[in-house]
The first five atom37 places (N, CA, C, CB, O) and aatype in JSON, in Angstrom:
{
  "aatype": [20, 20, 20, 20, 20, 20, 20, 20, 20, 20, 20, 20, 20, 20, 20, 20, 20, 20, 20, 20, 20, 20, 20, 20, 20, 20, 20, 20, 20, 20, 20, 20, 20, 20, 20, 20, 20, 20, 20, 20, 20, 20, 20, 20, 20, 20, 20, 20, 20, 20, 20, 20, 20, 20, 20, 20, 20, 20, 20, 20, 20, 20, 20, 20, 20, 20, 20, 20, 20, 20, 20, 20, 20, 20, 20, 20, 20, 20, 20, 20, 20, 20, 20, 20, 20, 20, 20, 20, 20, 20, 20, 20, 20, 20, 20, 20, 20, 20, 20, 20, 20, 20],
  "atom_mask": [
    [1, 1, 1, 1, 1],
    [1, 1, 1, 1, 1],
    [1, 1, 1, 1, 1],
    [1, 1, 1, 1, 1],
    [1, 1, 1, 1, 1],
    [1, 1, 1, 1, 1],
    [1, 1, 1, 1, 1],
    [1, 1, 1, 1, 1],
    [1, 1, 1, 1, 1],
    [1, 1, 1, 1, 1],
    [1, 1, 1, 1, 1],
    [1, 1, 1, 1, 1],
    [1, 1, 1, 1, 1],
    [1, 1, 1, 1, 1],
    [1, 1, 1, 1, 1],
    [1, 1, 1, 1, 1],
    [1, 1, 1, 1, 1],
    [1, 1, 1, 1, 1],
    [1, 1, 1, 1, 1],
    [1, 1, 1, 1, 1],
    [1, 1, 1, 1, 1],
    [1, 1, 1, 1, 1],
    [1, 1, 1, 1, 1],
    [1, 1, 1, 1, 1],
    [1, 1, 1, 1, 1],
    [1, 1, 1, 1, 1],
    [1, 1, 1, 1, 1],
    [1, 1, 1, 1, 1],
    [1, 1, 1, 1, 1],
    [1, 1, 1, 1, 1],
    [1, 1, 1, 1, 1],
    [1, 1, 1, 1, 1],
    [1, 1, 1, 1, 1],
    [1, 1, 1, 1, 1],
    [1, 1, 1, 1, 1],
    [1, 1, 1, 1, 1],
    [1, 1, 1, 1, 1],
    [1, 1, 1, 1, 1],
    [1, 1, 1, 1, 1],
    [1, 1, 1, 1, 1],
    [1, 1, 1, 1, 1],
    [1, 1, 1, 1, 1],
    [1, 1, 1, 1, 1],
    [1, 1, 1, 1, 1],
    [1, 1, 1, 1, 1],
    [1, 1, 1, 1, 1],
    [1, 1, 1, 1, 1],
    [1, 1, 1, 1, 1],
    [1, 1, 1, 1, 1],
    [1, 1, 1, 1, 1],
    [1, 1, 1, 1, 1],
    [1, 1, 1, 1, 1],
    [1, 1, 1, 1, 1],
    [1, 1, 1, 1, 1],
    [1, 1, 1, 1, 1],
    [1, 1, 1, 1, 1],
    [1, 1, 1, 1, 1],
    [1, 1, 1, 1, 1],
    [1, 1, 1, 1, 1],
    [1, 1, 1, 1, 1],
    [1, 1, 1, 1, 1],
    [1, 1, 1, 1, 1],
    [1, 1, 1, 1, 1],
    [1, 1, 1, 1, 1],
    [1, 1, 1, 1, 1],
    [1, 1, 1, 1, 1],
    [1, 1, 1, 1, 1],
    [1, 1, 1, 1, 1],
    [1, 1, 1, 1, 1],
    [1, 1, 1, 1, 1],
    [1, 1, 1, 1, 1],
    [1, 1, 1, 1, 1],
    [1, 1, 1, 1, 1],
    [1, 1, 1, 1, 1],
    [1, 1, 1, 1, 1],
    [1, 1, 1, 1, 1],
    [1, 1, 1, 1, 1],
    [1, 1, 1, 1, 1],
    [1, 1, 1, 1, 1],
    [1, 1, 1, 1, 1],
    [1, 1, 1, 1, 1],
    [1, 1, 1, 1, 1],
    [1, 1, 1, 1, 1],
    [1, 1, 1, 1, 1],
    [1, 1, 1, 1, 1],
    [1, 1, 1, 1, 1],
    [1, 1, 1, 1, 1],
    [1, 1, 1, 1, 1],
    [1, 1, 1, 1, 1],
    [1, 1, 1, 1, 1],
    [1, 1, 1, 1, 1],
    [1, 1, 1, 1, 1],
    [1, 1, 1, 1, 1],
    [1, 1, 1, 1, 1],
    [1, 1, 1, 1, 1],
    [1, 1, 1, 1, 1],
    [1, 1, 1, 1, 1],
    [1, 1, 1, 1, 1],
    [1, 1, 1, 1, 1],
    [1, 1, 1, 1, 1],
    [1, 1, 1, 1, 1],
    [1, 1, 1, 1, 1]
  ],
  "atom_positions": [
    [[-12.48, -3.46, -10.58], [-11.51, -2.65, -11.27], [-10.11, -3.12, -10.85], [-11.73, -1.14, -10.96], [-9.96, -3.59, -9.72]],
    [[-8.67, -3.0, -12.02], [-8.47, -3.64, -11.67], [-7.03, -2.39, -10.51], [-8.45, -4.83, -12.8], [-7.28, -1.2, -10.3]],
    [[-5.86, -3.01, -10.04], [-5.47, -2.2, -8.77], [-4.38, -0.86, -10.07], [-4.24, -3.57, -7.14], [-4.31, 0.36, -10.0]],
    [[-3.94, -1.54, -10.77], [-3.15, -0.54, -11.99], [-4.28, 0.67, -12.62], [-2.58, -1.72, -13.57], [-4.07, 1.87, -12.75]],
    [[-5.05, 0.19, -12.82], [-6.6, 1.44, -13.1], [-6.71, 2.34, -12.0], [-8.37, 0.66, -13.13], [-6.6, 3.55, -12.18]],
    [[-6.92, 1.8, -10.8], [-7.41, 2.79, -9.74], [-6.12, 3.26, -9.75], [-8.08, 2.31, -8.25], [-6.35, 4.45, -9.98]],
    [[-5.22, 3.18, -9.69], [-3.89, 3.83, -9.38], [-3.96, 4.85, -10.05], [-2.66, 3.15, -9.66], [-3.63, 5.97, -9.66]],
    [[-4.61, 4.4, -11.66], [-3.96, 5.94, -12.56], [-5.14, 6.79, -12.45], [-3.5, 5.77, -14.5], [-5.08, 8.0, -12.68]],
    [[-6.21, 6.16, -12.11], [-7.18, 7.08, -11.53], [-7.55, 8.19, -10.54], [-7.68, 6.56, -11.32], [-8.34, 9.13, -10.55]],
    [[-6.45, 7.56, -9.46], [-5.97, 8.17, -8.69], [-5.07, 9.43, -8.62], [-5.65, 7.44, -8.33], [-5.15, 10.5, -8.02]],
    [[-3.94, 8.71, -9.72], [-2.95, 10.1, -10.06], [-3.84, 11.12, -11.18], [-1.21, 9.53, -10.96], [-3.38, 12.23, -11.42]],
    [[-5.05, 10.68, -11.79], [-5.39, 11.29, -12.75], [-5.63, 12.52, -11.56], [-6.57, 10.61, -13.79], [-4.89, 13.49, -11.42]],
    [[-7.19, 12.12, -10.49], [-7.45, 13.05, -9.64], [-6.7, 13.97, -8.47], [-8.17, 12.55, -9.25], [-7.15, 14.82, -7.7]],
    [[-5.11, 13.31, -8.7], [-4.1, 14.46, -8.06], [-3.74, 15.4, -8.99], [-2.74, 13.91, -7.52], [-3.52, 16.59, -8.75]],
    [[-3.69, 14.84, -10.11], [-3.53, 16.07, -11.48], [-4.19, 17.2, -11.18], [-4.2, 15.65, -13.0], [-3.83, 18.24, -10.62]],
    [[-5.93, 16.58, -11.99], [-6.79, 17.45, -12.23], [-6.63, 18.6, -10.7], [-8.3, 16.59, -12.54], [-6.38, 19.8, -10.85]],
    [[-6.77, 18.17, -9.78], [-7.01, 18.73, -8.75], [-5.75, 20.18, -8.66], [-7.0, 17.49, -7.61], [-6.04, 21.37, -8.66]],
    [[-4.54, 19.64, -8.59], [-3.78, 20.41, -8.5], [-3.64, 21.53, -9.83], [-2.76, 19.66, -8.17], [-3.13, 22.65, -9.83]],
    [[-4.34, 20.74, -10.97], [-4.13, 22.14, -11.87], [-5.6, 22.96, -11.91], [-3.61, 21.7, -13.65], [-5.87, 23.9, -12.66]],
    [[-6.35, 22.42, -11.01], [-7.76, 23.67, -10.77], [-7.45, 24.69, -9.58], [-9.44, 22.82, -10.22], [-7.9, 25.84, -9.5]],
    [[-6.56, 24.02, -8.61], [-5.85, 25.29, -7.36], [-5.11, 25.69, -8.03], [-5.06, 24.98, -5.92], [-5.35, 26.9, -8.07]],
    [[-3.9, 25.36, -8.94], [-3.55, 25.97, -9.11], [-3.8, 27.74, -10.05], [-3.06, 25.14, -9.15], [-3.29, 28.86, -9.97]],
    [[-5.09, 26.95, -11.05], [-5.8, 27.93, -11.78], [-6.6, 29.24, -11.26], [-6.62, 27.23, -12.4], [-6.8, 30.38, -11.69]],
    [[-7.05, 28.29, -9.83], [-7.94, 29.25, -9.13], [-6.85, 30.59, -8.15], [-9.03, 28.12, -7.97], [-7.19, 31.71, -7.75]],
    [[-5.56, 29.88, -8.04], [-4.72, 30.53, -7.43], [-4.61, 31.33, -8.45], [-3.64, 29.93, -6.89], [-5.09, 32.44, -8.17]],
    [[-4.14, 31.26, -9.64], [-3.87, 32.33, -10.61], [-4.84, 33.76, -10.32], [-4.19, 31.67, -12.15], [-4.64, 34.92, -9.95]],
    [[-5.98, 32.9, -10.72], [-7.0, 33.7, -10.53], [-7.38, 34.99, -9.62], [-7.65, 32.96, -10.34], [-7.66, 36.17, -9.83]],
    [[-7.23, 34.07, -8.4], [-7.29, 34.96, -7.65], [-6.61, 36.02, -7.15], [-7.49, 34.57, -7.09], [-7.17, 36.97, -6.61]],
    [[-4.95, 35.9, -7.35], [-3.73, 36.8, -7.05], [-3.52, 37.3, -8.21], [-2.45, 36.18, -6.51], [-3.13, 38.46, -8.07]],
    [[-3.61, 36.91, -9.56], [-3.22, 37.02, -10.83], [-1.57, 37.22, -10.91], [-4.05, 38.17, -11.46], [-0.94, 38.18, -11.36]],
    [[-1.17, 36.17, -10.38], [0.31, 35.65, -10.49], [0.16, 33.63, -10.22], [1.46, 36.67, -8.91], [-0.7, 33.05, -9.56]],
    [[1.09, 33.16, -10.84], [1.24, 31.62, -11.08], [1.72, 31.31, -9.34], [2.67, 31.15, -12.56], [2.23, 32.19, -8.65]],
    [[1.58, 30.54, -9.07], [1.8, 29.62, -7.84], [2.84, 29.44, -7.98], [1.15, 28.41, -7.6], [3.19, 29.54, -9.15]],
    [[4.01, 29.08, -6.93], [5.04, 28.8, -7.33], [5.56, 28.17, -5.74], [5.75, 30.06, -8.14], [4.83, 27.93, -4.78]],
    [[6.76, 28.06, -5.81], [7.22, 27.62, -4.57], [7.87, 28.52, -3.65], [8.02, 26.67, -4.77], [8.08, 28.24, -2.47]],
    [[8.31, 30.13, -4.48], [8.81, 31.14, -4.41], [7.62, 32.14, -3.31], [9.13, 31.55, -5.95], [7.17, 33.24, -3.62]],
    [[7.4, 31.58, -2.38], [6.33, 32.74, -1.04], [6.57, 33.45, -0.45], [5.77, 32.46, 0.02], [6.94, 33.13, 0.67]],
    [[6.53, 35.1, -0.86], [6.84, 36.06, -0.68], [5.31, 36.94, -0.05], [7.59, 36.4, -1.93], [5.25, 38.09, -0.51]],
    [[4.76, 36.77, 0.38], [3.62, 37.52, 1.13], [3.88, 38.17, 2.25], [2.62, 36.75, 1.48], [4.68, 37.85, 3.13]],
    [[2.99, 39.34, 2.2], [3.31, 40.53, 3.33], [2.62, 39.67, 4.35], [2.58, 42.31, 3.11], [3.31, 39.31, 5.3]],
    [[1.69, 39.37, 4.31], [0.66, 39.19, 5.4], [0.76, 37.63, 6.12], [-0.87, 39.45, 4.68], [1.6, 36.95, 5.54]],
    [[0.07, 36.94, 7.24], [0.5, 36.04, 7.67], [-0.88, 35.06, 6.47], [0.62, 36.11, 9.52], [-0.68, 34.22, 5.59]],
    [[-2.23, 35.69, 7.0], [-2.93, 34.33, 6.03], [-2.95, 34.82, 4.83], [-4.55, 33.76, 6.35], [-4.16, 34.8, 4.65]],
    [[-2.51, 35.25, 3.85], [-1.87, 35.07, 2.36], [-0.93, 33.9, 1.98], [-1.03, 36.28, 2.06], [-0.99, 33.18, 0.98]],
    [[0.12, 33.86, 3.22], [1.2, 32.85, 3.78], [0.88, 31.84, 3.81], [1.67, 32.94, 4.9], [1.72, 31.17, 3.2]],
    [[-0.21, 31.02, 4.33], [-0.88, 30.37, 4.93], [-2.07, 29.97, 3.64], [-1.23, 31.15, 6.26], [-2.22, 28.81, 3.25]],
    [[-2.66, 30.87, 3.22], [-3.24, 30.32, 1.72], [-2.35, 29.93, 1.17], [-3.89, 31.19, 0.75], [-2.38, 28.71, 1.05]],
    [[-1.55, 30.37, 0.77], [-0.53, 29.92, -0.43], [-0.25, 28.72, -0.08], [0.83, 30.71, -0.66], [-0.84, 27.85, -0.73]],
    [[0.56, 28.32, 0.85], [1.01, 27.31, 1.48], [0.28, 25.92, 1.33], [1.07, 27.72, 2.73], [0.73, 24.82, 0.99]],
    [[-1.5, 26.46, 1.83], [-2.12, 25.2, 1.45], [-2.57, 25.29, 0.39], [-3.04, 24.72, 2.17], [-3.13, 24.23, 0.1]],
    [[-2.63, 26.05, -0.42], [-2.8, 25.57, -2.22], [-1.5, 25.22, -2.71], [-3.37, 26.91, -3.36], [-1.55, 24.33, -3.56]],
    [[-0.67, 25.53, -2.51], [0.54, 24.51, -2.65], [0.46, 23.81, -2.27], [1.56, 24.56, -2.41], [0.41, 23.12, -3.29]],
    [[0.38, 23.09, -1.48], [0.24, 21.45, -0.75], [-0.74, 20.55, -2.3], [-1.17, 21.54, 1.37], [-0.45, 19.42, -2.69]],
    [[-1.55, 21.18, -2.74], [-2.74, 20.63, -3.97], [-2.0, 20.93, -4.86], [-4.32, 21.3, -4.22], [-1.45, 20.02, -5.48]],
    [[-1.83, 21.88, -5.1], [-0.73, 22.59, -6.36], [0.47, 22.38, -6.98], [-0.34, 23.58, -6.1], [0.88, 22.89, -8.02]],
    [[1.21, 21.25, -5.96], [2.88, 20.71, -6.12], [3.02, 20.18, -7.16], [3.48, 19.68, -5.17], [4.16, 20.3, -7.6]],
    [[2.16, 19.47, -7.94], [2.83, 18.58, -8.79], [2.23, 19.44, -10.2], [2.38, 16.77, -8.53], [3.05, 19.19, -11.09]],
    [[1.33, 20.18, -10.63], [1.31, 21.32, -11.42], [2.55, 22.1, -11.18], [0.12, 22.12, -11.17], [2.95, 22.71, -12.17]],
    [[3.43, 22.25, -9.83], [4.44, 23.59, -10.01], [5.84, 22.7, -10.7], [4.88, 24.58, -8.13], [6.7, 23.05, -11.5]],
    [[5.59, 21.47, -10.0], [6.3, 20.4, -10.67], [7.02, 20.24, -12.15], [5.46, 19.54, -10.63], [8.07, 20.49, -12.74]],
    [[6.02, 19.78, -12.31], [5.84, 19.83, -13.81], [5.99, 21.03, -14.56], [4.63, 19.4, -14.13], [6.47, 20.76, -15.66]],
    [[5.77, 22.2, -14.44], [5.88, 23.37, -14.98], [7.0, 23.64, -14.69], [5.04, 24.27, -14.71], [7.74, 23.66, -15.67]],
    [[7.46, 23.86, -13.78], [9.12, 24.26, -13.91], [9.94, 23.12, -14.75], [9.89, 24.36, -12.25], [10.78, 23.42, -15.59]],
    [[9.61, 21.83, -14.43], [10.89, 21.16, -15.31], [10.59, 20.84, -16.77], [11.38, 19.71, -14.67], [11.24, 20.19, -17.59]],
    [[9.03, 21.71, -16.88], [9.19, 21.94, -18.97], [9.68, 23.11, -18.95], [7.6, 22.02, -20.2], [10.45, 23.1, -19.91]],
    [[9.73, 24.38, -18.36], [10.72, 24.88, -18.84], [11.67, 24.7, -18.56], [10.74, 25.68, -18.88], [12.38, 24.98, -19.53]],
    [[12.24, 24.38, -17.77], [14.01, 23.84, -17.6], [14.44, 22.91, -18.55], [14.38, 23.01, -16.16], [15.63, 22.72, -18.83]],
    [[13.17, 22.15, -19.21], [13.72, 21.75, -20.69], [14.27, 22.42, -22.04], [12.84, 21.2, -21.15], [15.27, 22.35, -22.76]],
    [[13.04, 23.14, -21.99], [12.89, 23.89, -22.9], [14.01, 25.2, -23.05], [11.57, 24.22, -22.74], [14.57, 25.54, -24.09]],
    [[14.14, 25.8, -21.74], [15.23, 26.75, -21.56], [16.53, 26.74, -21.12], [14.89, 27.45, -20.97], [17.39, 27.55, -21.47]],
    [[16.73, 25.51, -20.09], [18.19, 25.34, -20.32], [18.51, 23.69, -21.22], [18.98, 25.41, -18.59], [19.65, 23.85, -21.65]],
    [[18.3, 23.04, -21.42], [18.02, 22.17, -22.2], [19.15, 21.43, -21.37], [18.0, 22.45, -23.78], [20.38, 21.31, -21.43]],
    [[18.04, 20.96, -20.5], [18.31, 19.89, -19.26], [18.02, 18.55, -20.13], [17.11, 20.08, -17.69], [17.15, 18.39, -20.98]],
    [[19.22, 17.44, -19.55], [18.8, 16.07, -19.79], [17.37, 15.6, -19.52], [19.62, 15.28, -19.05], [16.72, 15.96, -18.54]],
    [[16.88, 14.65, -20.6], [15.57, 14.17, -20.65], [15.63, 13.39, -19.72], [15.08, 13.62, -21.8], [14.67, 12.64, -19.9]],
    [[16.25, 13.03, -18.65], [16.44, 11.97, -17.47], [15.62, 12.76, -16.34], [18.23, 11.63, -16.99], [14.75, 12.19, -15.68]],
    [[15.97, 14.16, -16.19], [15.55, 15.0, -15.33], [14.17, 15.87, -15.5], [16.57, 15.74, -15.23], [13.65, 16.65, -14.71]],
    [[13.73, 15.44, -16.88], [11.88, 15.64, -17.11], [11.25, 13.95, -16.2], [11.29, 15.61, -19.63], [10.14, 13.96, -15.66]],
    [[12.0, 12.86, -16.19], [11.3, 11.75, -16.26], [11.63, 11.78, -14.58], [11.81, 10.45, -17.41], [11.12, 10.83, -13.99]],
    [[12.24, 12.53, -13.91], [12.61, 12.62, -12.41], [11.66, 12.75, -11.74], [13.41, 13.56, -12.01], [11.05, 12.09, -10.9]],
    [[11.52, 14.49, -12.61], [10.28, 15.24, -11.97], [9.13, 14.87, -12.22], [10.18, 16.46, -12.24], [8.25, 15.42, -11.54]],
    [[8.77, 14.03, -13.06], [7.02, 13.46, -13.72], [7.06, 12.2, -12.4], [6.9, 12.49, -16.1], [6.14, 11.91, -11.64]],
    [[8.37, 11.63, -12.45], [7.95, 10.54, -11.11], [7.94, 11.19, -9.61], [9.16, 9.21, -11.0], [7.69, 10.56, -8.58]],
    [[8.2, 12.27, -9.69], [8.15, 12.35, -8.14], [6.75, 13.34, -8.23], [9.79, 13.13, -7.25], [5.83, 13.03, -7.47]],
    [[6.6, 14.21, -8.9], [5.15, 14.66, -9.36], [3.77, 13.77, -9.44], [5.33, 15.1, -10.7], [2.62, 13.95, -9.01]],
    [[4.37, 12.79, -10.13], [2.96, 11.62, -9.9], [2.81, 10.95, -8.68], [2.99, 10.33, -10.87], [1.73, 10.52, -8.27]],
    [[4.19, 10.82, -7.93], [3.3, 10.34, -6.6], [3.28, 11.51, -5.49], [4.03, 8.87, -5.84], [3.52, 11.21, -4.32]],
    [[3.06, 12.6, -5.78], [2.42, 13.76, -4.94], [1.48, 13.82, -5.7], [3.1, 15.14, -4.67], [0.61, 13.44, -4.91]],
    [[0.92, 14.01, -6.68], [-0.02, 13.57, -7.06], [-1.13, 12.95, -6.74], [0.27, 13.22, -7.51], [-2.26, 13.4, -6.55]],
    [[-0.45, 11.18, -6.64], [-1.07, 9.99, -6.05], [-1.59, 10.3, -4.71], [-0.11, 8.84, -5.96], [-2.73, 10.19, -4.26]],
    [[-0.53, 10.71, -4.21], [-1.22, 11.42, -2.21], [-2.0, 12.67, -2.59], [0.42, 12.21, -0.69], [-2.72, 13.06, -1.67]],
    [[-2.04, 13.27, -3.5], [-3.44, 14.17, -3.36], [-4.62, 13.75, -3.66], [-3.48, 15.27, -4.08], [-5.63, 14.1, -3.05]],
    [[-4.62, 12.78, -4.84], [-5.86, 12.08, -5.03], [-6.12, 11.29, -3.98], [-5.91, 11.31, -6.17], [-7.23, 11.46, -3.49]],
    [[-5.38, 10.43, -3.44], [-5.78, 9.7, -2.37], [-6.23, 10.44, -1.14], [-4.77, 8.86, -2.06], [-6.82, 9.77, -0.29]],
    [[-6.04, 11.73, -0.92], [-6.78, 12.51, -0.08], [-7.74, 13.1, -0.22], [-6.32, 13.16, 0.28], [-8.41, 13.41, 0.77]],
    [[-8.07, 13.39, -1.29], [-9.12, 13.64, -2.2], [-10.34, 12.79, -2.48], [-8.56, 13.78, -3.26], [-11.48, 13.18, -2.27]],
    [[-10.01, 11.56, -3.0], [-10.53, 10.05, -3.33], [-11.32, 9.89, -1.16], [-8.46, 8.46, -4.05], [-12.5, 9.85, -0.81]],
    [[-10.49, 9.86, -0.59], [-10.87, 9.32, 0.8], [-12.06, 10.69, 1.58], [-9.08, 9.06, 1.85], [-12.92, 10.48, 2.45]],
    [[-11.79, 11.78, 1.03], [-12.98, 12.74, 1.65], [-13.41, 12.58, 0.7], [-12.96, 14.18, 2.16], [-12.45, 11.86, 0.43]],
    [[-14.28, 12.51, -0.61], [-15.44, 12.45, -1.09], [-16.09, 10.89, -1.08], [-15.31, 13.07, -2.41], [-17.31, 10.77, -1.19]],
    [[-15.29, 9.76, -0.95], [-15.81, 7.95, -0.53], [-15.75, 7.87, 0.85], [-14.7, 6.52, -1.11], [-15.7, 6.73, 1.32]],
    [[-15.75, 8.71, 1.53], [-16.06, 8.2, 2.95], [-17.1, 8.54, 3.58], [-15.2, 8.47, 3.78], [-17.3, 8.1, 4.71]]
  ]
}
């Protein structure tokens, strides 16, 4: 395979990953993930925290479509956040990728 494939393979499985914590986070609090951690308790704190760590580049991306959409931010600053999103991304799949191939 060739090294440009595994790469996007890679960011594919930081995607997927981060938008199933993030879903499951929904789920479970029934509020969106965000970067905004406001919890009473210490391990609520501490969950959140590490589903954010999986979750970053879903919160990523979601805030700067709406910051498109609602303040109608330069298209320079969607293509900011998709690059710095894909390689948090890339390091989640690659953490991901390395505990299930090892």
């Amino acid at each position: 395979m060739s090294e440009l494939m595994v790469l996007f393979m890679t960011i594919a499985v930081g995607f997927v990953a981060a938008g199933l914590v993030g879903s499951i986070y929904q789920v479970a609090t029934q509020k969106q993930i965000s970067f905004q951690m406001w919890e009473e308790n210490t391990t609520g704190l501490a969950v959140g925290v590490l589903a954010l760590v999986v979750a970053g580049p879903n919160v990523i991306l979601r805030n700067a479509l709406r910051a498109q959409v609602i303040e109608n931010r330069p298209p320079m600053w969607l293509g900011l956040s998709a690059m710095i999103s894909s390689m948090w991304s890339f390091l989640v799949g690659l953490f991901i990728l390395n505990l299930f191939l090892l």
